[in-house]
TORLUMPA-910851 format. One line per field, with one value per residue (C-alpha): x negated, y negated, z; residue in three letters; residue number from 1. Coordinates in Angstrom, 2 decimals, m for minus. Layout:
u	X, ...
v	Y, ...
w	Z, ...
type	ALA, ...
seq	NUM, ...
//
This chain:
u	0.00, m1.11, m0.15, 1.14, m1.46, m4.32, m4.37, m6.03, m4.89, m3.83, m2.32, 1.99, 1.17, m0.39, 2.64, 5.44, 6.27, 9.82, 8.87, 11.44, 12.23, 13.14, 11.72, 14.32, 13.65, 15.70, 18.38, 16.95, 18.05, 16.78, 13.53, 11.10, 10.35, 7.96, 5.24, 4.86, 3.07, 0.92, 0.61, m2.49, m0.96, 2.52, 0.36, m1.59, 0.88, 3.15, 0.49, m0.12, 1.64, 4.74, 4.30, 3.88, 6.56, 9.17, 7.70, 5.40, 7.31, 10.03, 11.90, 11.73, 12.87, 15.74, 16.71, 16.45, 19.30, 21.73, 20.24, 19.90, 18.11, 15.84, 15.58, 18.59, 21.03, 23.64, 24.69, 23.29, 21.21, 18.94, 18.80, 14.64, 13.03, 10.70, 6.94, 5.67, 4.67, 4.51, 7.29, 7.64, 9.77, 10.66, 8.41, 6.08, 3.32, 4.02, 5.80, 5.52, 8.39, 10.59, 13.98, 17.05, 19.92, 18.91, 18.75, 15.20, 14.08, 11.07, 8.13, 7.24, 4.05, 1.34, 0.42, m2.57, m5.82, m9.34, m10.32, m7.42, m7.01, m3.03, m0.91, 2.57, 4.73, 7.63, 9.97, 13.29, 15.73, 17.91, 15.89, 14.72, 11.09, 9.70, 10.54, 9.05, 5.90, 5.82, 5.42, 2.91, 0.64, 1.03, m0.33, m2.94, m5.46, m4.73, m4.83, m8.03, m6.07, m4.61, m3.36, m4.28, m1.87, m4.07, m2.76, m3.83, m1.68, m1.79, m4.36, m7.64, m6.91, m4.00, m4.18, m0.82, m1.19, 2.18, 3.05, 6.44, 6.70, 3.69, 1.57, m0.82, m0.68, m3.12, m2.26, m5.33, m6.36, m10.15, m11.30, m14.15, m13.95, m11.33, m13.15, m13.61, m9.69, m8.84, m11.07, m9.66, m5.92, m6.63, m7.84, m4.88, m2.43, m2.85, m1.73, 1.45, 1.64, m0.35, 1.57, 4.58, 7.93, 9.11, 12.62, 15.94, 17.48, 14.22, 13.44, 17.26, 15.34, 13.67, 13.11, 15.13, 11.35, 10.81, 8.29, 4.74, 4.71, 1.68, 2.37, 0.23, 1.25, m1.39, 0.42, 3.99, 3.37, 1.70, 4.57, 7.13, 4.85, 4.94, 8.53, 8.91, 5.95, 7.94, 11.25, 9.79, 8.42, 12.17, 13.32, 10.27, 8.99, 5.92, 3.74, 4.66, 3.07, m0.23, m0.89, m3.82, m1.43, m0.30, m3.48, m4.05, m0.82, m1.86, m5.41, m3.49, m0.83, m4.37, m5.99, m7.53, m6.44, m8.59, m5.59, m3.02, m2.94, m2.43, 0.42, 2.95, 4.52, 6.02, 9.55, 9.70, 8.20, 12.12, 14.76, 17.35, 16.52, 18.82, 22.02, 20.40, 20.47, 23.90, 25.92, 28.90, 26.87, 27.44, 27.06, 23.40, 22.17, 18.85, 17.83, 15.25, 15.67, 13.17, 13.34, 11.18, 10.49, 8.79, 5.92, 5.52, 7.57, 8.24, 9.33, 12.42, 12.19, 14.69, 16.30, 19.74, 21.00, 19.29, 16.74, 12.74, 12.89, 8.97, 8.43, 5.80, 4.27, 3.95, 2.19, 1.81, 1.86, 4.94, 6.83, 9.73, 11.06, 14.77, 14.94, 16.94, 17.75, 17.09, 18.52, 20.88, 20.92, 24.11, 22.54, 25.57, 28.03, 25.02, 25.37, 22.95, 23.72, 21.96, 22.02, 23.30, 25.88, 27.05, 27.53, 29.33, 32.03, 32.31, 32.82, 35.68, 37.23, 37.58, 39.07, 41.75
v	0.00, m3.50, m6.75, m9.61, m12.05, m10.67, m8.18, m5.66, m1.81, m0.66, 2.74, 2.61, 2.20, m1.50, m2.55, m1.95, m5.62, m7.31, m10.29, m12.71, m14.88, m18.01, m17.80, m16.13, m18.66, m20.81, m18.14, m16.37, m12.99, m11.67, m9.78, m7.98, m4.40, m3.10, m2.47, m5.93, m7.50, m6.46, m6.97, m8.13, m10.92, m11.34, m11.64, m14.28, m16.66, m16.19, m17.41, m20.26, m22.06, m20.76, m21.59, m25.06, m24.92, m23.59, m25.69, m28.26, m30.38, m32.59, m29.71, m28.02, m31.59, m31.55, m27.80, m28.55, m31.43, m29.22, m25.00, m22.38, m20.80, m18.07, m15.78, m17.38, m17.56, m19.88, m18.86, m21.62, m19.43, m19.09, m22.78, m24.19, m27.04, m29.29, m28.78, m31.00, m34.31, m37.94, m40.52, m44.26, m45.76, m49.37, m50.01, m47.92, m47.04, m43.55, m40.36, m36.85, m34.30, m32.79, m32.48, m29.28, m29.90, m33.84, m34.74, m35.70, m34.63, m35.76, m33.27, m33.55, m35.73, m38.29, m41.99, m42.95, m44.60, m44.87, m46.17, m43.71, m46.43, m45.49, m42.66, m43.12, m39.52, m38.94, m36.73, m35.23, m37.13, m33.98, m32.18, m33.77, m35.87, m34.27, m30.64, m31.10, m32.60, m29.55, m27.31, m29.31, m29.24, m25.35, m25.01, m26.89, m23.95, m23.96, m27.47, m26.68, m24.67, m27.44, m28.08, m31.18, m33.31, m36.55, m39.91, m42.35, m44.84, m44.36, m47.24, m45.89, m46.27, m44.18, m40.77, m38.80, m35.05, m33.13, m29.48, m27.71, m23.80, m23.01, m24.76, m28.32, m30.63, m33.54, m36.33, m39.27, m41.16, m38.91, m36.37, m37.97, m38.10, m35.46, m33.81, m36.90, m37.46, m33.89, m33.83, m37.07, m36.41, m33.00, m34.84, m37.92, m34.85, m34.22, m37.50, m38.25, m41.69, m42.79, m41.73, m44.26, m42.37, m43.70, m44.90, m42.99, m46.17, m47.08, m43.13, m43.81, m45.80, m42.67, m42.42, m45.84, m46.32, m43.32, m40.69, m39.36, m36.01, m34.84, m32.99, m30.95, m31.40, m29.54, m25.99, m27.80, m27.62, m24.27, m22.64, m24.26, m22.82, m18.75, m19.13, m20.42, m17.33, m14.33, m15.41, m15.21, m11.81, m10.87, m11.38, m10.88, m7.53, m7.39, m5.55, m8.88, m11.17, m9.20, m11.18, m13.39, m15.99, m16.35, m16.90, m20.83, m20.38, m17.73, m18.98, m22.45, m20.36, m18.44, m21.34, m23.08, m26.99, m27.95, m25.99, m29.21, m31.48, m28.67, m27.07, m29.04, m31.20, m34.71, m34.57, m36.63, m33.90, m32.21, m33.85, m31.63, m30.93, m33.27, m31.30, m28.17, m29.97, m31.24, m28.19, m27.25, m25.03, m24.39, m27.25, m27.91, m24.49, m23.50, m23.16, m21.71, m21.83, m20.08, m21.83, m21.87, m25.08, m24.29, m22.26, m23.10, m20.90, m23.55, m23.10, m25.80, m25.09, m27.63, m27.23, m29.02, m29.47, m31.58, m32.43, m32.56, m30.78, m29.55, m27.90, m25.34, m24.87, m20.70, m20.58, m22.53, m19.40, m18.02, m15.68, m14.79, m18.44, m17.93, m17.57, m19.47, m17.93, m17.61, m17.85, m19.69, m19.42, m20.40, m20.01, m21.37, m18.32, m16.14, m15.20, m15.07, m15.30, m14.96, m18.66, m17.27, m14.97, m18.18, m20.26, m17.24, m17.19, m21.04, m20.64, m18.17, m20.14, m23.02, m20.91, m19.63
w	0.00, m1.00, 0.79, m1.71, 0.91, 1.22, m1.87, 0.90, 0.32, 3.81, 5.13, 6.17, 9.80, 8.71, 7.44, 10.72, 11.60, 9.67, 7.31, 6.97, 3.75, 6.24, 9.86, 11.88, 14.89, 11.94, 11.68, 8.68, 8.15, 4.88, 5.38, 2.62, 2.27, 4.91, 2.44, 1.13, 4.05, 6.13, 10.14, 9.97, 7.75, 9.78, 12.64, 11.16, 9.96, 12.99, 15.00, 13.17, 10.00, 11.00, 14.64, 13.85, 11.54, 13.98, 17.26, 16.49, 13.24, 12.00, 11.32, 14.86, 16.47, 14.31, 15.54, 19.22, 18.62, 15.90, 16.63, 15.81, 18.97, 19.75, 16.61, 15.72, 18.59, 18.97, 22.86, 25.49, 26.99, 23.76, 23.59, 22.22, 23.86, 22.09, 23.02, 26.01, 23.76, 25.27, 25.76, 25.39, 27.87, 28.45, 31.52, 31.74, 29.52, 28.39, 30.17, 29.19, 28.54, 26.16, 24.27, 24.93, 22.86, 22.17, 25.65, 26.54, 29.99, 31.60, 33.63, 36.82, 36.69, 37.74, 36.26, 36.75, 36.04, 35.63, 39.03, 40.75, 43.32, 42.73, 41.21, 40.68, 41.04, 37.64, 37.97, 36.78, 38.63, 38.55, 41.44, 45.03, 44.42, 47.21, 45.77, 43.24, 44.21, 46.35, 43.66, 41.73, 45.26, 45.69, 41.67, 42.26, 41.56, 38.19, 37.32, 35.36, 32.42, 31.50, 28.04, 26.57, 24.89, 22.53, 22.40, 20.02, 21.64, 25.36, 27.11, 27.83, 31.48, 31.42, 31.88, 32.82, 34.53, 34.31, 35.27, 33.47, 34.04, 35.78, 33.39, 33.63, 30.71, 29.99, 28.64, 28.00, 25.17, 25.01, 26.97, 28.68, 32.85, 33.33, 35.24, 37.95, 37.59, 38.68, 40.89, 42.55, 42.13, 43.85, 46.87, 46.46, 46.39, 50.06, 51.36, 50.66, 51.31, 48.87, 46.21, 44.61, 43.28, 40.57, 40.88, 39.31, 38.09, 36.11, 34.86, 33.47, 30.57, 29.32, 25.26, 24.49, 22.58, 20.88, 21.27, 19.61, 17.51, 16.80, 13.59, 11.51, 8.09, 6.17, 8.51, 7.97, 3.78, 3.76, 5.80, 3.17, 0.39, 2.25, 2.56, m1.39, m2.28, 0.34, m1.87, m5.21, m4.04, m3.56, m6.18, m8.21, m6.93, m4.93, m8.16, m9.63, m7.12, m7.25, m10.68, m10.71, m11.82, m8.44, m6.63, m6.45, m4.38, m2.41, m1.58, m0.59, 2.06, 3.00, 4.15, 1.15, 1.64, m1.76, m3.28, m1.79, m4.61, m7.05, m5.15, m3.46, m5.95, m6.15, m5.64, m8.76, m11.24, m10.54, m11.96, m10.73, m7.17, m6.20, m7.90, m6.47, m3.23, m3.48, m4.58, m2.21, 0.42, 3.83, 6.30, 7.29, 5.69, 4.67, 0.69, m0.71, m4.65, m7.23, m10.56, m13.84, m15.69, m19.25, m17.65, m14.56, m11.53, m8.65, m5.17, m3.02, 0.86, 2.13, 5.81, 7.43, 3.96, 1.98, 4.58, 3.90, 0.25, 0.11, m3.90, m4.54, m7.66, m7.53, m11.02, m13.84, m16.52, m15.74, m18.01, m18.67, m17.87, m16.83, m12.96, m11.18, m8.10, m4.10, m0.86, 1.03, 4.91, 6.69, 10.40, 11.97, 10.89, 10.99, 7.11, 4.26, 0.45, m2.97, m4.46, m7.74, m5.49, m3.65, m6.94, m8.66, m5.30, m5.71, m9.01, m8.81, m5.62, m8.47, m11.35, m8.23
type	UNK, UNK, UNK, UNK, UNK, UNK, UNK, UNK, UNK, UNK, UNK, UNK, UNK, UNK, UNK, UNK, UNK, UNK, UNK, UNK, UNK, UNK, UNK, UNK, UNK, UNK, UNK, UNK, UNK, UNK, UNK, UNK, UNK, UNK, UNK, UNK, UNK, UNK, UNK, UNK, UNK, UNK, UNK, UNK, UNK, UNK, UNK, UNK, UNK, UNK, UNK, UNK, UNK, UNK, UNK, UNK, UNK, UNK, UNK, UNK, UNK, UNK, UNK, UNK, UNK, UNK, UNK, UNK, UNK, UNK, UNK, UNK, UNK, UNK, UNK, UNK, UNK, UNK, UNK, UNK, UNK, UNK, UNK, UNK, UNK, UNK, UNK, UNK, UNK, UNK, UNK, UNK, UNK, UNK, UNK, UNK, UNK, UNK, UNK, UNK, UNK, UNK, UNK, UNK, UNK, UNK, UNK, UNK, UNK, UNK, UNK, UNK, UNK, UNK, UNK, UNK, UNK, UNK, UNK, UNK, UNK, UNK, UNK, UNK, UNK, UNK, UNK, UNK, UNK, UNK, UNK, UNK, UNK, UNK, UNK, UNK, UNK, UNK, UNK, UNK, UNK, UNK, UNK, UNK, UNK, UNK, UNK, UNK, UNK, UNK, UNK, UNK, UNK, UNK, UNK, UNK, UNK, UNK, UNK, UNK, UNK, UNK, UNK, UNK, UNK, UNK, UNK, UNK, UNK, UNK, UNK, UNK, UNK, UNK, UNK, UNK, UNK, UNK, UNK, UNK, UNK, UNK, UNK, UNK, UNK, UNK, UNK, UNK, UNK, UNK, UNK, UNK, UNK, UNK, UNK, UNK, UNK, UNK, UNK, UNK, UNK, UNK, UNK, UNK, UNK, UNK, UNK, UNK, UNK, UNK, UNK, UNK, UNK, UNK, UNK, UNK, UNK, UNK, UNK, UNK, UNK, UNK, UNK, UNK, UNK, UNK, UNK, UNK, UNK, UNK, UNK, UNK, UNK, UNK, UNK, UNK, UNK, UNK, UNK, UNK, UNK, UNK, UNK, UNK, UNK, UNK, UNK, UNK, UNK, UNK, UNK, UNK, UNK, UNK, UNK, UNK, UNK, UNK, UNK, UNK, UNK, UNK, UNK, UNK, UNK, UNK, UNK, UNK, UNK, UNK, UNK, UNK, UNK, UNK, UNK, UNK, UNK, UNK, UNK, UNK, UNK, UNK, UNK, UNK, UNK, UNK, UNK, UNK, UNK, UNK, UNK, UNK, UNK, UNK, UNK, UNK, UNK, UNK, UNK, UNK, UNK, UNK, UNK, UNK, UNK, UNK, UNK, UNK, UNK, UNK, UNK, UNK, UNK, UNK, UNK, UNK, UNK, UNK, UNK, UNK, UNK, UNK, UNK, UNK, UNK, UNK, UNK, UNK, UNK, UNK, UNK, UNK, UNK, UNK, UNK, UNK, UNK, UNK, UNK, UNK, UNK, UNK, UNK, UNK, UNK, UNK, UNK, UNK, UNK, UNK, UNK, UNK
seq	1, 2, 3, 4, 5, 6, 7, 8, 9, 10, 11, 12, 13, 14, 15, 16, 17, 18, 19, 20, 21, 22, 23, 24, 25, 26, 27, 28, 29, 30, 31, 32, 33, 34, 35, 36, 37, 38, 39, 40, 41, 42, 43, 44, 45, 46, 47, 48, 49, 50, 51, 52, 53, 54, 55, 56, 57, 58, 59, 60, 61, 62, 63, 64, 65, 66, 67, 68, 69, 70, 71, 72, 73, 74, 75, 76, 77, 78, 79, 80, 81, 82, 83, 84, 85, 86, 87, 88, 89, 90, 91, 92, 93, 94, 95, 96, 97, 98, 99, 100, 101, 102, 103, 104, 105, 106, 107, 108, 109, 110, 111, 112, 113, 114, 115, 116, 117, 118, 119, 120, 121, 122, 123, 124, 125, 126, 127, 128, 129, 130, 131, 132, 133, 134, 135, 136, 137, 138, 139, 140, 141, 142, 143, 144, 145, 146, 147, 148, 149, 150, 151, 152, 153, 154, 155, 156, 157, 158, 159, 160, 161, 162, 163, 164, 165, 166, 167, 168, 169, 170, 171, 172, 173, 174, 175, 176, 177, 178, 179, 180, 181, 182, 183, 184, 185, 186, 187, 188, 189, 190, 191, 192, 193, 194, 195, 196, 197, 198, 199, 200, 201, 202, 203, 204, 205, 206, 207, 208, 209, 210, 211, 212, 213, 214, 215, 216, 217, 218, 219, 220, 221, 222, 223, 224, 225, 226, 227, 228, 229, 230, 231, 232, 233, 234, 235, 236, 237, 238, 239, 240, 241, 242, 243, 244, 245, 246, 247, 248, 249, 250, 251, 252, 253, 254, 255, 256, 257, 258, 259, 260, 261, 262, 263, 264, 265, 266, 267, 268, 269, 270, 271, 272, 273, 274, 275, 276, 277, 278, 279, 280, 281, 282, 283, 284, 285, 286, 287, 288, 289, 290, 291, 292, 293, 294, 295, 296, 297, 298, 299, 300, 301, 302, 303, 304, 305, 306, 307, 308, 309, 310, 311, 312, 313, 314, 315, 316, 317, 318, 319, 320, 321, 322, 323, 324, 325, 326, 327, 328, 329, 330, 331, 332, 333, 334, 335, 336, 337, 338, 339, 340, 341, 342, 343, 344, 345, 346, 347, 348, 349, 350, 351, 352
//
């Protein structure tokens, strides 16, 4: 067995894990035959393009506010969070948290600076101050995994330390001194009275600013672009995608960012995305639509409707050219369709 990624011949046991069409963290259901890719490959791009893709981009703010969540729930329990990223309040300087179902909710957390002559304590206003402070003093031993957060923005004297499900985040405009500020706000931490609550009334002007997302957008493309390549191997065959043909794409979804300029297209080289966009589909569904122009075999990955339409150019020798085909992903009823099986029922709905 061969995988359509990394062209590597592997025995069955290599090729166990399911590999969805659209990420099933965006209700995607649709997966390709086991033998197309391998683990080693799933493995690889779950950890990374697709992790940024589903957690870390415009795309996985917009599910916390509308769903789906986990693997594609829709029950409350299943409900994603936004990573921990940094909040501009009215003020104060910045704040860390993170957004549930559009509300924004703030960690528990210090403010402080440079000289650490002060540290003021943030909290969720929906649990007791002192509670919580509590549990950020019993952690204290493993303050130094943090995870660090960059801010461009933030003043250089700033440097907030939050904690959120057993975990320390960082937030400072460089790295330098840490060390010293840990150091410090471990000894601050046991005396009380030198720490400042922030009030209720004034944490009650949380996000009317805005907020900082660090996005990768190199990962954010090159997801689009697997998603665009898995569907064309769908409907294409996986012996297909072995062709050479296919490789600038490939090598660009591998890793290869020289491939960018050659592979995700201006939106303007389509004249018709915007009809494709625009048909009668299900509200806020995923599309992914394989069509040939001339020669060339392009890729649309567009979420929430007609939301952030990324193209892929899968080859530029492509024959036969008459595809025109793909998937449609209506998370919110939990259904999946062939784009030319969904036109065909609207169709017929029209003729009744």
């Amino acid at each position: 067995m061969k995988c359509i990624y990394c062209l590597e011949t592997k025995e069955e046991k290599d090729f166990l894990k399911e590999e969805h069409i659209i990420p099933a963290a965006f209700g995607g259901k649709t997966v390709l035959p086991s033998q197309f890719v391998c683990d080693d490959c799933n493995f690889k791009f779950g950890r990374t393009i697709e992790t940024d893709l589903t957690s870390n981009s415009f795309i996985s703010y917009l599910r916390t506010y509308v769903g789906p969540g986990k693997r594609g729930s829709l029950t409350k329990k299943n409900e994603v969070r936004t990573n921990i990223f940094v909040f501009e309040i009215d003020k104060f300087p910045k704040v860390l948290g993170y957004i549930r179902k559009s509300k924004p909710i703030i960690i528990s957390q210090f403010l402080i600076d440079n000289n650490i002559k002060n540290a003021q304590f943030f909290y969720n206003s929906e649990f007791p101050e002192h509670e919580q402070l509590s549990i950020f003093q019993e952690n204290l031993d493993k303050i130094r995994n943090y995870t660090y957060i960059p801010s461009l923005t933030l003043n250089e004297e700033i440097i907030l330390i939050g904690f959120h499900e057993k975990n320390f985040y960082i937030c400072a405009k460089n790295k330098d001194n840490l060390e010293n500020t840990i150091n410090t706000i471990t000894t601050l931490l046991q005396s009380e009275n030198k720490i400042n609550f922030a009030p209720k009334e004034e944490l009650n002007l949380f996000l009317k600013k805005g907020l900082e997302i660090k996005v990768n957008l190199i990962n954010y493309y090159r997801a689009h672009s697997k998603i665009a390549f898995n569907c064309a191997a769908y409907l294409l065959g996986k012996d297909t995608m072995y062709d050479s043909q296919y490789n600038n794409c490939r090598n660009w979804i591998n890793g290869d960012t020289k491939e960018y300029e050659k592979i995700i297209l201006n939106q303007n080289f389509i004249n018709n995305i915007e009809k494709m966009l625009l048909e009668s589909f299900p509200d806020k569904s995923h599309k992914v639509i394989i069509f040939s122009v001339s020669h060339y075999l392009i890729g649309l990955v567009s979420f929430y409707g007609a939301e952030f339409p990324i193209t892929t150019l899968l080859s530029k020798n492509f024959e036969p050219n008459n595809i025109h085909d793909g998937i449609i992903c209506d998370w919110k009823n939990q259904k999946e369709y062939l784009y030319s099986e969904y036109l065909r029922k609207l169709a017929e709905e029209e003729d009744f």
